[in-house]
C-alpha positions in Angstrom: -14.7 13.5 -13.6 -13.6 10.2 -14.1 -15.5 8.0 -17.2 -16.3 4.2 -17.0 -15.2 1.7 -19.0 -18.2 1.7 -20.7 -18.6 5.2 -21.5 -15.0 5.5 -22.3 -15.3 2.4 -24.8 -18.0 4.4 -26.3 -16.8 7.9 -26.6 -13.2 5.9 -28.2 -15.3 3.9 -30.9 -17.0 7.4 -32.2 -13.4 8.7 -31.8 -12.0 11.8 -29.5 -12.5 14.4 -32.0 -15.9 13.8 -33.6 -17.4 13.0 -30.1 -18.6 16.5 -29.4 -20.1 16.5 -33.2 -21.8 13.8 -33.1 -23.0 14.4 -29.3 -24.6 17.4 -30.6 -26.3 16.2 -33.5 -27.8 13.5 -31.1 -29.1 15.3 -28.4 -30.8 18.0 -30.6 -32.8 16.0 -31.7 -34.0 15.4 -28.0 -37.7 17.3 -27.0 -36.6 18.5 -23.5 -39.4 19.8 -21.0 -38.0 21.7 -17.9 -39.7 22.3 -14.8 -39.6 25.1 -12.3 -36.9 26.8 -14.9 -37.4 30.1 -13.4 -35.3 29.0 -10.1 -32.4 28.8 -13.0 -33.3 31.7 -15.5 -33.6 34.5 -12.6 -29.7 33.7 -11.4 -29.0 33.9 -15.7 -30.6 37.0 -16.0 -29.6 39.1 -12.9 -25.5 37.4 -14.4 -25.8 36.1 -11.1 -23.5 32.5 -10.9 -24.6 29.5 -9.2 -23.4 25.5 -9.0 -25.7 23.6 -11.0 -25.7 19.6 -9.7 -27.0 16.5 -11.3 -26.3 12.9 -10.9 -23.5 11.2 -13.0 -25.6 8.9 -14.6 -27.5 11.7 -16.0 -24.1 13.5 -17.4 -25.0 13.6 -21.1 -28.2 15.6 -20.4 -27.0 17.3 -17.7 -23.7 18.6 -19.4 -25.7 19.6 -23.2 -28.8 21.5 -21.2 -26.1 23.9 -19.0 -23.7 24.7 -22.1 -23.3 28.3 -23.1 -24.4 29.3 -19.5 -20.7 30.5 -18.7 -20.0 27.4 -16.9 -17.0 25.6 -15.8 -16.0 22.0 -14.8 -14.1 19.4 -13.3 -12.6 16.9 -15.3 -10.0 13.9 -14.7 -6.1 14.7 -16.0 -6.3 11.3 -17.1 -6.4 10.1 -20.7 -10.4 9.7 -20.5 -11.2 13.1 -18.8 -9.3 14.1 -22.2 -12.3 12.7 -24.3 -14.8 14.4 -22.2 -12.9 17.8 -21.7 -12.7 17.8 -26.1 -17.0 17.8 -25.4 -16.9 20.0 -22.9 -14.9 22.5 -24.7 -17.2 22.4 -27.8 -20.1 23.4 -25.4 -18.3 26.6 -24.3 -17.6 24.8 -20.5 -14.4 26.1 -18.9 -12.3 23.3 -17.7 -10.5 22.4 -14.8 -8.7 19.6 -14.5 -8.2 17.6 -11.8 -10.2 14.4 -9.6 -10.8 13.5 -5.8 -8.0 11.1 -6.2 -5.4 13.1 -8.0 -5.0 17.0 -7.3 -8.4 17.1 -6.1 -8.0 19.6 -3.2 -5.9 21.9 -5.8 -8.6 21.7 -8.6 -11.2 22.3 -5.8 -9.4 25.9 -5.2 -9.3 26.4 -8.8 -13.1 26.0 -8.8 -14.3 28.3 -5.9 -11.3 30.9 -8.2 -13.4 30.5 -11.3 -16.7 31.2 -9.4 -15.0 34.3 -7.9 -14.2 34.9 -11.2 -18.1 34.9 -12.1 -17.8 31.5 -13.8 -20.9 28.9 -12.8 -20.3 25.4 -11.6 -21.6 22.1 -13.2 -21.3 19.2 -11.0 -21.9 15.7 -10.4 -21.8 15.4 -6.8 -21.8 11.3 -6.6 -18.8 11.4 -9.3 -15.7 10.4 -10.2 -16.6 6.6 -8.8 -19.8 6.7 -6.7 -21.7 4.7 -4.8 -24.5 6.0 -6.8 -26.6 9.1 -6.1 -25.2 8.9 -2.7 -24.2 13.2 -2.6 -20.3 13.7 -1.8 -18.9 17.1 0.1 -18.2 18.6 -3.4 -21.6 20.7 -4.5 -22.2 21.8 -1.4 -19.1 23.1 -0.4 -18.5 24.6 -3.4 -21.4 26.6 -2.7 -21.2 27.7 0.7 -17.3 28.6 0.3 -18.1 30.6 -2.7 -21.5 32.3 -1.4 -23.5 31.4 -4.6 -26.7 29.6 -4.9 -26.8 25.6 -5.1 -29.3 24.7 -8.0 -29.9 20.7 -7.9 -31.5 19.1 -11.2 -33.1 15.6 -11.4 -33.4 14.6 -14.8 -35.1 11.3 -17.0 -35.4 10.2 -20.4 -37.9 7.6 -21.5 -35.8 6.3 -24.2 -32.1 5.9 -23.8 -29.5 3.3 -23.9 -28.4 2.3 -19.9 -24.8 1.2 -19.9 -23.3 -1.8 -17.3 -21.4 1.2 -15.5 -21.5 1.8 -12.1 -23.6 5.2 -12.7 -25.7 3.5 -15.2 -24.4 5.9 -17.6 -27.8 6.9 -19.5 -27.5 8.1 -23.4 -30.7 9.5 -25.1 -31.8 7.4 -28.4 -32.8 10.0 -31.0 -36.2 12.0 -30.5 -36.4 10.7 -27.3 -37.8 12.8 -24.0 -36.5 14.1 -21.3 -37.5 16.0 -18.6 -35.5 18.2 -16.2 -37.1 19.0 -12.9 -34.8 22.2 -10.8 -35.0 22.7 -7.1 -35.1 26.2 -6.0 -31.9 28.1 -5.1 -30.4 27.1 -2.2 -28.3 29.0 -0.2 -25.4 27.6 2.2 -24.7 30.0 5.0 -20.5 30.0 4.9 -20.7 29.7 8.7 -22.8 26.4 9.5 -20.2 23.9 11.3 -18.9 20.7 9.7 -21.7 19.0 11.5 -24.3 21.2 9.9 -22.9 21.2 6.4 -23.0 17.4 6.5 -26.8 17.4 7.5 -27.4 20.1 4.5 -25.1 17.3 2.0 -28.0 14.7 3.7 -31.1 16.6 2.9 -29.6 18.0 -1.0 -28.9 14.4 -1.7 -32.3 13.4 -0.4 -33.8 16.0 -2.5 -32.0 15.6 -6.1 -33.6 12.0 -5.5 -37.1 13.2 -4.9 -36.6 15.4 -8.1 -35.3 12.8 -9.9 -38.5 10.5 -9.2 -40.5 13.3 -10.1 -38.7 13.9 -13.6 -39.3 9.9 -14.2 -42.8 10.8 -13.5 -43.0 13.8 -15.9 -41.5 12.1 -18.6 -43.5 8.5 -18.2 -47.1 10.9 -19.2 
């Protein structure tokens, strides 16, 4: 996970080690509506793992509403991934660091170890530099090598401040809405081809979309 210069300016000016304080006080005070939660809560309560993806931009959200879930991620050995790992941590994630640029193949095996390890998987498949919402290998993979369902999440907020990032970083303003729409389970038979697999990246990528215009929906009543 790699941070923009935006979002790293940011998370510097409230300082590395009140970030996850004041990240939490912020985003309770969010009203959060979730739809089709059972796809999500039947995996929690049969303590069955899963990879959980949602689009960078969407990070914030994405990261707070999957804490305390027995979760791990991915997370840049660079100086910024140390400003979002200090977050992370607060939320009870288990991190791995590493990036697609630097030790990414070797933090990819330390992934699909955690998941054998009964550890879940939060994602953000068009991460660490985009383009944006345009699905990379990494979700999918991580699912089908690792047998466990592939839960994708499209999530909006109807109040937030939009940074001049790449993603489009979004951060909720206070007692703002947002609504998070989950796709069923998915599951990625470990044997489909490379050809196959990249057809499956296609249509999840196509899908995260559709549920993501469907949360903007949701939230815009």
């Amino acid at each position: 996970m790699k941070l923009s210069k935006p979002v790293k300016n940011f998370l510097r000016f409230i300082g590395v080690k009140t970030a996850g304080f004041l990240f939490n006080i912020l985003l309770s005070t969010v009203k959060v509506r979730i739809e089709n939660k059972d796809s999500i809560d039947k995996l929690l309560v049969n303590n069955q793992n899963f990879v959980v993806a949602f689009w960078h931009g969407k990070m914030a959200v994405g990261w707070f509403i999957h804490r305390n879930m027995n979760c791990s991620a991915l997370v840049s050995k660079s100086k910024d991934g140390d400003l979002l790992a200090n977050i992370l941590k607060r939320w009870n994630y288990k991190i791995v660091r590493g990036s697609s640029h630097i030790g990414g193949n070797e933090a990819l095996e330390m992934l699909l170890e955690l998941i054998n390890q009964n550890y879940s998987l939060a994602i953000t498949p068009d991460g660490p530099t985009g383009p944006k919402n345009k699905m990379k290998a990494g979700a999918v993979i991580s699912a089908k090598k690792s047998n466990v369902p592939l839960i994708l999440a499209g999530i909006s907020c109807n109040k937030k401040m939009v940074f001049k990032s790449w993603d489009k970083f979004e951060l909720p303003l206070p007692f703002s809405k947002v609504t998070v729409k989950y796709s069923d389970a998915i599951t990625i038979d470990k044997n489909l081809s490379y050809e196959e697999t990249s057809r499956v990246i296609t249509q999840c990528e196509a899908l995260l979309n559709q549920l993501e215009k469907e949360a903007i929906e949701i939230c815009s009543i």
